[in-house]
C-alpha positions in Angstrom: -33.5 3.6 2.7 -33.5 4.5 -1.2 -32.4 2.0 -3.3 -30.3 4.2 -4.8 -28.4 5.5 -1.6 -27.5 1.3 -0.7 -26.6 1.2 -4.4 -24.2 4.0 -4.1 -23.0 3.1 -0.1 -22.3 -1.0 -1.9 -20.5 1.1 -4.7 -18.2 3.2 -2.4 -17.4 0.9 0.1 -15.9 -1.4 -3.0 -14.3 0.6 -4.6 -12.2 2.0 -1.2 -11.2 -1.3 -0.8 -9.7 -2.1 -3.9 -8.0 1.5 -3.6 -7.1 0.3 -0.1 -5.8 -2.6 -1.4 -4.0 -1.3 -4.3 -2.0 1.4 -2.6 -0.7 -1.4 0.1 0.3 -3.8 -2.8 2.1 -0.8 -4.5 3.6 0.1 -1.2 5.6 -3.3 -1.2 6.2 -3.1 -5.4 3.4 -5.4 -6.5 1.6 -4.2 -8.9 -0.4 -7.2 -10.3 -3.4 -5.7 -8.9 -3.1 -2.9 -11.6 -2.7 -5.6 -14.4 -6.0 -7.8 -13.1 -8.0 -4.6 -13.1 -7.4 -3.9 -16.6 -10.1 -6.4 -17.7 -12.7 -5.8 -14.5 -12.3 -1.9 -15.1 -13.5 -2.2 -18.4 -16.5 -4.0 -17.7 -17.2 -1.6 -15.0 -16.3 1.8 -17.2 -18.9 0.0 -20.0 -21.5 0.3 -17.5 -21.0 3.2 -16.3 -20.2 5.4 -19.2 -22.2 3.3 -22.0 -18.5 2.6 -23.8 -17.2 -1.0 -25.4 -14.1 -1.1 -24.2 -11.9 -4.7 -24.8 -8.2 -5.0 -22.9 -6.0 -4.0 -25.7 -3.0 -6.6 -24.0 -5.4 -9.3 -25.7 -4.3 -8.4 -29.1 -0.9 -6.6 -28.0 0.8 -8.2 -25.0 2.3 -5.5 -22.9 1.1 -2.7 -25.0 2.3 1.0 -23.8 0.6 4.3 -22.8 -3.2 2.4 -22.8 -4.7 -0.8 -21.1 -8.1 -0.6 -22.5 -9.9 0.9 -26.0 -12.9 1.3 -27.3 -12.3 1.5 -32.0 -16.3 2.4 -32.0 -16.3 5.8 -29.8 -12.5 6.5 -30.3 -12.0 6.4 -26.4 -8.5 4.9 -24.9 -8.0 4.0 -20.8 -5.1 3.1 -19.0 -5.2 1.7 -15.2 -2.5 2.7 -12.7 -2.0 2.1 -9.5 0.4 5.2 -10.0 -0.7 9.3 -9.3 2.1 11.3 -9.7 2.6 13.7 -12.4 5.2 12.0 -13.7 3.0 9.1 -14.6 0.7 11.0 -16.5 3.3 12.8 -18.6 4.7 9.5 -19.1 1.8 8.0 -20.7 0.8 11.1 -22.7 4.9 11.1 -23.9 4.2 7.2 -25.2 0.1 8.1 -26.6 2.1 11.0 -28.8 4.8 8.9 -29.6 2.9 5.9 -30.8 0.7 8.3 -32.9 -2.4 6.7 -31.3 -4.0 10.2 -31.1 -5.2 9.2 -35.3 -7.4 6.3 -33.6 -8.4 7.7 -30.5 -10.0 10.7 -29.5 -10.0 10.5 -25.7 -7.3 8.9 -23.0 -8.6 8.7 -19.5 -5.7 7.5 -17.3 -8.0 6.1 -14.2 -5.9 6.0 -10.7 -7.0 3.0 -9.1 -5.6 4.4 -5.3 -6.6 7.9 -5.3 -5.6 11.3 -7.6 -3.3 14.3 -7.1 -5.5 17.6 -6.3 -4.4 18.7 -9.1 -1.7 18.2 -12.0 0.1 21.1 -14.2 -0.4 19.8 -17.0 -1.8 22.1 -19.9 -4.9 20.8 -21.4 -3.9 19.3 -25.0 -6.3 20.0 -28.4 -4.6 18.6 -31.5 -7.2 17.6 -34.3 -9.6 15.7 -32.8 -7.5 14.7 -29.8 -7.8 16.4 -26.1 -6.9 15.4 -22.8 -7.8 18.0 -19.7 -6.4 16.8 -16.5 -9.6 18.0 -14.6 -11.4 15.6 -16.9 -9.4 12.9 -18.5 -7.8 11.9 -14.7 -10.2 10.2 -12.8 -10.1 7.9 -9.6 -12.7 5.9 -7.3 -14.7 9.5 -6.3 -15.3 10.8 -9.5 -16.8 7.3 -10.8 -18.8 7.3 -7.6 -20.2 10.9 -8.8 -21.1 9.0 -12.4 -23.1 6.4 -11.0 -24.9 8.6 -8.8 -26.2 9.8 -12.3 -27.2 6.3 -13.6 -30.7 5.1 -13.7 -31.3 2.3 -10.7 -31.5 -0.9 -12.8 -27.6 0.3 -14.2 -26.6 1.3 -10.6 -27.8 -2.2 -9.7 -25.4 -3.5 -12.9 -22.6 -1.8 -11.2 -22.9 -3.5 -7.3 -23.3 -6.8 -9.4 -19.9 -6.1 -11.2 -18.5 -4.7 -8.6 -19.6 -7.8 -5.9 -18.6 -10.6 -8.2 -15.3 -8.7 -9.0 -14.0 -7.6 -5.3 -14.0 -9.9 -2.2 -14.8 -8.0 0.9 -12.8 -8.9 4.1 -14.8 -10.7 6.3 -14.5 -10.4 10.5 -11.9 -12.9 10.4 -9.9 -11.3 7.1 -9.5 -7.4 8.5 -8.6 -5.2 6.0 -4.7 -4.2 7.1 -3.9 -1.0 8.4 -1.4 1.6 7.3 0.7 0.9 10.6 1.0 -2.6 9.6 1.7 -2.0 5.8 3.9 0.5 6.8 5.8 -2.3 9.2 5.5 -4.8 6.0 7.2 -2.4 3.9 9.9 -1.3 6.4 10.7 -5.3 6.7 10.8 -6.3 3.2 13.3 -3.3 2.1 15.2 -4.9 4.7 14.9 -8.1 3.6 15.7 -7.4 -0.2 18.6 -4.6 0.4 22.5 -5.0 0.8 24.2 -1.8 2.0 27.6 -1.1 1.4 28.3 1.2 4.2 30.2 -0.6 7.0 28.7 -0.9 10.9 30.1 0.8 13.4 31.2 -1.8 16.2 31.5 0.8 18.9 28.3 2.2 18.6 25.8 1.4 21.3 23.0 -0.4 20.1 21.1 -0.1 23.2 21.2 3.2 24.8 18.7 2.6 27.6 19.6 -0.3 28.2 15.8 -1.6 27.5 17.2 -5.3 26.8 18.6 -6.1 30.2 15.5 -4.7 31.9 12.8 -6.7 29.9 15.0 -9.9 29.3 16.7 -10.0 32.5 18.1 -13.3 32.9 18.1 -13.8 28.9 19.3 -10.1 28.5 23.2 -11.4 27.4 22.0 -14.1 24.7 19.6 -11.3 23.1 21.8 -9.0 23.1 24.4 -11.1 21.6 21.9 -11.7 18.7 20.8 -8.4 18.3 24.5 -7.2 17.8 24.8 -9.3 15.4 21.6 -8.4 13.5 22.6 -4.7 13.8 25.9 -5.8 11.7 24.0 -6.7 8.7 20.4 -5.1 9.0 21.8 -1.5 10.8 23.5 0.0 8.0 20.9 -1.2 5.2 17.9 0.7 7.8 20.0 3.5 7.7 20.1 4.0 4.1 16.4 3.3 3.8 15.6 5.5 6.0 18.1 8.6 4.8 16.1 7.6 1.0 12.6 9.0 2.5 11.4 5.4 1.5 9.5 5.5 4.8 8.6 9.1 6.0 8.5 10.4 9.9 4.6 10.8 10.0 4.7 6.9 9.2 7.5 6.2 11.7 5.4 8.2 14.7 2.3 6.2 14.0 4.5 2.9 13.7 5.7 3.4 16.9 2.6 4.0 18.8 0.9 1.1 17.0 3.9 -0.9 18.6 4.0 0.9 21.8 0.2 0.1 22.1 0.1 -3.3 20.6 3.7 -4.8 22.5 1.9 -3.9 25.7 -0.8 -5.1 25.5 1.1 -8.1 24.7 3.2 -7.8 27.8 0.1 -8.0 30.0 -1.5 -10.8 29.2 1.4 -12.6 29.4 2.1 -11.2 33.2 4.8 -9.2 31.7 6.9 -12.7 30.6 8.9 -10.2 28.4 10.5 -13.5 26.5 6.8 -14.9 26.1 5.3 -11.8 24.5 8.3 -11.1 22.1 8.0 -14.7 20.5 4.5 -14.2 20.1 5.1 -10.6 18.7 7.4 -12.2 16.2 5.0 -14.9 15.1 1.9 -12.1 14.9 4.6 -9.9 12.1 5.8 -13.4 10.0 2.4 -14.9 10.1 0.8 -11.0 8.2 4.1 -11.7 5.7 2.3 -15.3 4.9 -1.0 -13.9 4.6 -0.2 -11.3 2.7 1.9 -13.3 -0.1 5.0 -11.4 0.6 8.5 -12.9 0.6 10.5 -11.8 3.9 13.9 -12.8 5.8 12.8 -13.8 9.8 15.7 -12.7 10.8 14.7 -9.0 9.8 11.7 -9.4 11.4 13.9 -10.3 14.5 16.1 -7.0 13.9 13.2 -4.5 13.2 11.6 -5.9 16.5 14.6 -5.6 18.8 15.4 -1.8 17.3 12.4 -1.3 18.2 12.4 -2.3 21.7 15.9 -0.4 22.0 14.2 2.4 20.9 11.4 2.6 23.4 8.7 0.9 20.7 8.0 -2.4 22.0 7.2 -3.1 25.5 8.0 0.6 26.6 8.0 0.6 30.4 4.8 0.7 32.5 4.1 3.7 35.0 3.8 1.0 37.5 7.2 0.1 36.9 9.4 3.7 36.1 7.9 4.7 40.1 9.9 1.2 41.6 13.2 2.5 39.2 12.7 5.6 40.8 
């Protein structure tokens, strides 16, 4: 193998984690990721680029519209975990605003998750001053196509940065997968939400009647419980899910990571329904712990249990549908 090809392969498969990364952390409204970067980016863009740039919040604590700046080649960065177009207008609003288009001649915004295709945004020449989407916007894949470029003893600076800055997971510290993030995120907005819509008493909060057939003899204490989860966590997943905060592409891959993982579950616990559950509930608090995220158990329990009312957790078995039948 070329040096430079395990040069590049080190490079990329960095820099997807920490894009990996990032957009999880974002997912669940933690962006300190972004703010750590700020300093590690701009040791990385010096390398890669040839610039000097410093983290400006070291003379300006929580300066706007930049993170990083280079006086000497009148170049200005910010790092964002953020893509959308709104983001970018944003920051170019605060770089006009703050006149810092008279010390700089260059803002790069660099998307630490991953770019838009594209942004309308019309390319901006004012004095010395330009910033072209197509150019100035750049994420993990267009630094990847810059180093490509460098010379092999500068590609070799870059895996050094980029080893001593970003911990890969090892066999025992998997990277987390959508599903799950997607789980995390479902649990924590319920966790951290209050609706004010009522619950509807009457409502059936079991349809198929999945409870009394996988609890049995525990099936009337559950359900008990689950009812009155459903009066405080029902109306608050409504809400979050009429808001688009979690779409129906991630729902359908939710709920075959459940349907896949609950039966597993079930069968190597010789389908101990009661067994398996507990354990499913310690597997979804215990990635809470790990992943440094404040949650409420008893949404855990809720999001579970709607689940399994909903033909998600421990769906029934083909085995089992032919003795219903």
């Amino acid at each position: 193998m070329l040096i430079q090809e395990e040069h590049i392969k080190i490079a990329a498969t960095h820099l997807a984690i920490l894009a990996e990364y990032t957009d999880s952390m974002s997912s669940l409204n933690l962006h300190d990721c972004s703010v750590i970067s700020e300093n590690f980016f701009s040791q990385l863009l010096n390398i890669v680029y040839g610039y000097e740039l410093k983290n400006i919040n070291l003379i300006e604590h929580n300066a706007t519209a930049i993170d990083l700046y280079d006086s000497k080649s009148r170049v200005s960065v910010q790092v964002t975990s953020t893509k959308t177009l709104s983001k970018v207008k944003d920051c170019l609003k605060k770089f006009r605003e703050k006149e810092l288009y008279k010390d700089y001649d260059k803002l790069f915004i660099y998307i630490l998750t991953k770019k838009q295709k594209s942004y309308s945004i019309e390319a901006i020449n004012e004095g010395d001053f330009e910033f072209d989407s197509k150019i100035h916007i750049l994420d993990k894949n267009d630094l990847l196509k810059k180093i490509l470029d460098l010379s092999p003893a500068l590609q070799k600076e870059v895996v050094d940065t980029l080893q001593a800055g970003i911990k890969l997971p090892t066999e025992n510290e998997p990277l987390i997968s959508n599903e799950v993030m997607t789980i995390i995120n479902l649990i924590t907005l319920l966790s951290n939400n209050v609706s004010d819509e009522p619950f509807d008493e009457a409502s059936i909060i079991d349809p198929n009647n999945k409870i009394s057939r996988r609890f049995k003899k525990k099936a009337e204490m559950i359900e008990d419980q689950y009812f009155e989860l459903c009066t405080i966590y029902e109306p608050i997943l409504n809400s979050v899910e009429k808001s688009n905060d979690i779409d129906s592409v991630k729902h359908s891959k939710v709920s075959a990571y459940l349907k896949d993982h609950s039966t597993r579950l079930l069968i190597e616990n010789e389908r101990d329904a009661m067994k398996a559950f507990d354990i499913l509930i310690e597997e979804v608090t215990s990635l809470f712990k790990k992943s440094g995220v404040n949650y409420d158990e008893m949404a855990v329990k809720f999001f579970l249990l709607k689940s399994l009312t909903q033909c998600n957790v421990f769906p029934l078995l083909r085995s089992e549908l032919k003795c219903i039948t």
